[in-house]
N, C-alpha and C positions, 0 to 999 in steps of 0.2 A: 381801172374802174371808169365806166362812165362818168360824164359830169353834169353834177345837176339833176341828181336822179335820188341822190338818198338824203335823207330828212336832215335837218341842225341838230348838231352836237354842242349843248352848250354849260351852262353850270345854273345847277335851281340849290335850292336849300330844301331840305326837308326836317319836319317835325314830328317824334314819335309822341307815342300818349300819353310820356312823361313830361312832357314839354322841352326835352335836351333839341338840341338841333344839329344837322352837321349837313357840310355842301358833298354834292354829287354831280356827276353829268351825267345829261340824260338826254333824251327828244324830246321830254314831254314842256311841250307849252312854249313860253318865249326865255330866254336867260333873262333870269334874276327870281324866276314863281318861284313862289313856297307851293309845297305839299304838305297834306296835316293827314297822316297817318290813324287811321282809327283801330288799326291790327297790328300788331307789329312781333317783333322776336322777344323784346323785354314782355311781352304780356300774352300772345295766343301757345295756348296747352300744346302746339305741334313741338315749340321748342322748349316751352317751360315743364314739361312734365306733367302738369297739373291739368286733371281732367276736369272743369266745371261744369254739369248740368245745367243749363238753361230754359227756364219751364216757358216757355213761352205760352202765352194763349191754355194754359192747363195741362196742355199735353201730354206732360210726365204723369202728372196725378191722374189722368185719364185712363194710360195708361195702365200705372201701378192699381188701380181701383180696379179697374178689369180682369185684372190677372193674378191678383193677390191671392187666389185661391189654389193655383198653378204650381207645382213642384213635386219635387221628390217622399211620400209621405214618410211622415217617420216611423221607424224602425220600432216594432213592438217588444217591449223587454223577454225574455227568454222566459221567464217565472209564467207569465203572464201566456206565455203561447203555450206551458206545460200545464199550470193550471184548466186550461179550456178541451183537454184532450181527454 
């Protein structure tokens, strides 16, 4: 390897959203930062399973308001399509 070419390897702390903390090494920054974690494994639906909506700015209900009339309609009872013939 060249020398003097690739970044410090050093040791930071990081903080998930729970407030636990555990050290790591990294490049980022100088040894000793903290990182405060705003996403993380205990908490984004990639690894929790849990899918949360998030309405931001109305979106969802924008959405759903627009298109509530949209679908598959339903199925007329049999009685109901013999009676009309």
């Amino acid at each position: 390897m060249k020398a003097k070419i690739h970044p410090d390897y050093h040791e930071i702390n990081v903080v998930m959203t729970d407030g636990s903390t555990f050290k790591t090494r990294s490049t980022l920054g100088k040894a000793g930062e903290t990182i405060h974690l705003d996403i993380d494994p205990k908490t984004h639906p990639a690894w929790t399973g849990q899918h949360r909506l998030v309405d931001s700015g109305g979106q969802v209900a924008k959405f759903n308001k627009r298109f509530q009339n949209i679908g598959i309609p339903a199925a007329k009872p049999a009685a109901a399509a013999a009676a009309k013939k």
